[in-house]
N, C-alpha and C positions, 0 to 999 in steps of 0.2 A: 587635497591635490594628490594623482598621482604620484608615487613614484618613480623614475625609470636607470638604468645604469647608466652613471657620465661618460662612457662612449656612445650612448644611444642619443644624452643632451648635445654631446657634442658635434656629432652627426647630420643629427637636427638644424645647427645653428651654421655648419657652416658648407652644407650641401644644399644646393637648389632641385636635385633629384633625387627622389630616394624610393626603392622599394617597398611596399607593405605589403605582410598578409593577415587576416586574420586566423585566428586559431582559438580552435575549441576544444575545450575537456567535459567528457562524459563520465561521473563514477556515480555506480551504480550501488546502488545501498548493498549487494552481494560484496563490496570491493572492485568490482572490474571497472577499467577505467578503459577509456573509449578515444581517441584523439583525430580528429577531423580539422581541416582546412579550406576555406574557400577556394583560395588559394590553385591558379592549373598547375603549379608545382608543389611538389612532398616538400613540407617544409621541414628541417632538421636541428632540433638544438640539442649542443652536448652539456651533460649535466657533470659536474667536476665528484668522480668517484662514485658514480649513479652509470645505467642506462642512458641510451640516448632515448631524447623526447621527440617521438616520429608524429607530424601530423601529415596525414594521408590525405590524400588530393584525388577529388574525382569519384568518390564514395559516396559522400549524401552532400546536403548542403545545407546552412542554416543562416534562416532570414530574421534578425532581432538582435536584441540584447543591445541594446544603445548604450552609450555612456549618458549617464544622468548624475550631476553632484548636486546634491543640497544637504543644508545645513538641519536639522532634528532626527526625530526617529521615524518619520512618514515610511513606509514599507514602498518601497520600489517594485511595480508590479507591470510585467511587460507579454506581450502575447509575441510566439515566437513560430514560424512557419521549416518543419524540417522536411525535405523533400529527400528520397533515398531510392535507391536501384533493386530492381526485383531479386537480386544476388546480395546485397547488401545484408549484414549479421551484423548481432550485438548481442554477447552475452552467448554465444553459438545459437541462437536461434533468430530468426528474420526477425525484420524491424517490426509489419504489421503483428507479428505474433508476440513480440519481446512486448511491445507499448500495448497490445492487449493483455496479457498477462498482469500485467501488473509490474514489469520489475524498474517500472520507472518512479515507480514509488519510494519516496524518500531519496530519489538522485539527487544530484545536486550538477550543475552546468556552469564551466568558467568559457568567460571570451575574454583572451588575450590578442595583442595586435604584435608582432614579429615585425621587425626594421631589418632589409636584409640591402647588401652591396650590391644584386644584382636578380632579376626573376631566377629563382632556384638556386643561388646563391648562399653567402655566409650570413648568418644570423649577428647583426652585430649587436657585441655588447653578452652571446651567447644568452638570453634571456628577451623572453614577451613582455609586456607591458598590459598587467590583468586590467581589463575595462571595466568589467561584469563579473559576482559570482554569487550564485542564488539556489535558490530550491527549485527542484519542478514541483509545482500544485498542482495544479490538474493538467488532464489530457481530456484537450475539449473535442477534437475531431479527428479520426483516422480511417487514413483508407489505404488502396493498394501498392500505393506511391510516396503517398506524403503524410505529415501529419501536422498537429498545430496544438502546443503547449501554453499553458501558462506558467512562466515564472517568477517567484519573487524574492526579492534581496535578503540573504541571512535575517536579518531587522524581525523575519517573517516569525521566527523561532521567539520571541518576547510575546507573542500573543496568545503562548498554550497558556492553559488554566495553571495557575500553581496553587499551593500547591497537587501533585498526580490525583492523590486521592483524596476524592471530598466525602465529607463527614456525610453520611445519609443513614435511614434506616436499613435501608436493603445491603444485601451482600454485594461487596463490589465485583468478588469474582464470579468467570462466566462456568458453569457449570462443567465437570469435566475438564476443567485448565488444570497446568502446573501448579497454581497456587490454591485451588479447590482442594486435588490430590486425590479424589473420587475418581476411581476407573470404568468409564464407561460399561466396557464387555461386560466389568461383575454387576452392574445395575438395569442389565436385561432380562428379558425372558423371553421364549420363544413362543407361539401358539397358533393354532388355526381358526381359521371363520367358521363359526359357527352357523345356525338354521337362522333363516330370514335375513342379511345383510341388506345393509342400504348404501348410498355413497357416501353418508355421514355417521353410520353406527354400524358398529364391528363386532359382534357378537361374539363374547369369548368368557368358556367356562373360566380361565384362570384369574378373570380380572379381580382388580379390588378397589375399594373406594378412594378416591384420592391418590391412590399410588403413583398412577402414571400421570397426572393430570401436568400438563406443560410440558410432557415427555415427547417422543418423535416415536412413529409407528415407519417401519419397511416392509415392504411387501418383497417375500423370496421367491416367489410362483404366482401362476395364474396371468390378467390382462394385467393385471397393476405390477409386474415384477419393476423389481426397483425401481419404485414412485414413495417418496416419505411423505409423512403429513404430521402437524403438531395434535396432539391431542390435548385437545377441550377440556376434557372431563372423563375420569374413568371410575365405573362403579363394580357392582359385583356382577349385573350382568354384559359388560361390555366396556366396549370404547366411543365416547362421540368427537369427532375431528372435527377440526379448527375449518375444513378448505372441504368441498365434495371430493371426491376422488374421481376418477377421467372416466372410470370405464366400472363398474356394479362387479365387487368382488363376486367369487364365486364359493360356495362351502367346500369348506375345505383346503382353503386357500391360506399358505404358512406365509409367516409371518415374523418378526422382531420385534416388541416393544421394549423402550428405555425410559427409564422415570425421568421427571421432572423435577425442577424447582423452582418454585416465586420469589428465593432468594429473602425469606424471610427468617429470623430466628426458630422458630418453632417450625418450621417444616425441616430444619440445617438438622435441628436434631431428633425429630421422630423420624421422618425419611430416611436420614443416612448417618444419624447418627455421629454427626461431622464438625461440634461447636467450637472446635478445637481449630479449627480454621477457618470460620464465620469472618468476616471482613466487614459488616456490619453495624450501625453503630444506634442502636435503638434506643437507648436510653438517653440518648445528645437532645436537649429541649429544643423545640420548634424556634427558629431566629425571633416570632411576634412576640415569643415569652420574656416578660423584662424579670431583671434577677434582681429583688432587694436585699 
């Protein structure tokens, strides 16, 4: 059962008329928090020794977030329709951009219902009665207006894997991260295209066997200037890439390559000399193996 403030019960039980609005909170995994109202009036609640809680009227709109109780752990999962004004920001940057971007990623979205004395009125009871409050999952559809999310009930957060990290052979870390601690820029080299190029092999005196192999090639000049590509395979006399390239380099055509890694023990430490922070766990028996 909800809970609400016993002016808000009271209210309830002994008015035949009463105002509502609904209200929405937007934070946004950066910390910004966002507050909207269906609502044609700015609804206002004061927070005792806090800011006031402004929900803004007339800004975007949001169609969803029902009240649903039930009794287990089923994940409550709801499709929600936001419609917004071509002026309308969130996070300083417009809506179609902000929901492209990415920054609703890891948001989280409450719908509260506000009891107020009158349209634009006092909040009674100075507090909302939260309905709804979930994760965004995904963003299924956006366009120049509107968009439409899916959301689901905290509940949603018991379904990551626990524990983070699973026992494997390979390295968990991704090459060049924080916890790798391998810097990119020192595991490059620069070079040019050598005689005969193709759109799959890159002719280059400096290569070596295996060095680059899973690494990423840039192109700094020529048709391909910053186009990357994963490399294949690299030997002594060349590069062969993972993808064609767009457009038949030309010789002479410079270039970046960065090594790679298959994230296996023995490449962690002839490549880079790195075992010191391998995250790998090669030696853990295969689950079919029984231990007597």
């Amino acid at each position: 059962m909800k809970s609400a403030p016993s002016t808000v019960i009271s209210a309830l039980a002994n008015n035949r008329e009463l105002t509502f609005a609904d209200c929405f909170t937007i934070t946004l995994a950066d910390s910004t928090v966002a507050r909207y109202t269906n609502a044609q009036y700015t609804v206002t609640i004061p927070v005792s020794g806090g800011p006031l809680l402004v929900y803004v009227a007339g800004d975007i709109l949001i169609d969803g977030l029902k009240l649903k109780q039930t009794c287990g752990i089923d994940i409550d999962e709801q499709s929600i329709d936001i419609s917004f004004k071509p002026t309308s920001t969130i996070a300083g940057l417009s809506w179609p951009i902000a929901v492209r971007e990415g920054r609703f990623d890891g948001a989280t979205i409450e719908r509260a219902r506000a009891v107020l004395t009158a349209p634009g009125g006092t909040v009674i009871g100075n507090a909302a009665v939260v309905s709804f409050h979930g994760l965004v999952a995904t963003v299924d559809n956006i366009g120049r207006l509107s968009c439409k999310m899916t959301v689901k009930s905290m509940l949603n957060k018991l379904a990551v894997d626990m524990p983070r990290d699973i026992w494997q052979p390979n390295c968990l870390n991704t090459l060049y991260d924080g916890l790798c601690t391998m810097v990119k820029s020192a595991n490059g080299a620069s070079g040019t295209v050598g005689t005969s190029p193709t759109l799959t092999f890159i002719p280059w005196s400096g290569s070596a066997t295996d060095t680059y192999d899973q690494g990423t090639i840039t192109f700094e000049s020529g048709a391909n200037v910053g186009v990357s590509r994963t490399v294949r395979q690299s030997t002594t006399s060349g590069l062969t890439l993972s993808r064609p390239l767009d457009y038949l380099p030309a010789v002479g055509d410079s270039f970046v390559v960065y090594k790679g890694c298959d994230k296996t023990m023995a490449t962690c430490q002839s490549r880079f000399s790195n075992l010191a922070n391998f995250r790998g766990f090669p030696f853990v028996p295969p689950p079919e193996l029984s231990m007597y």
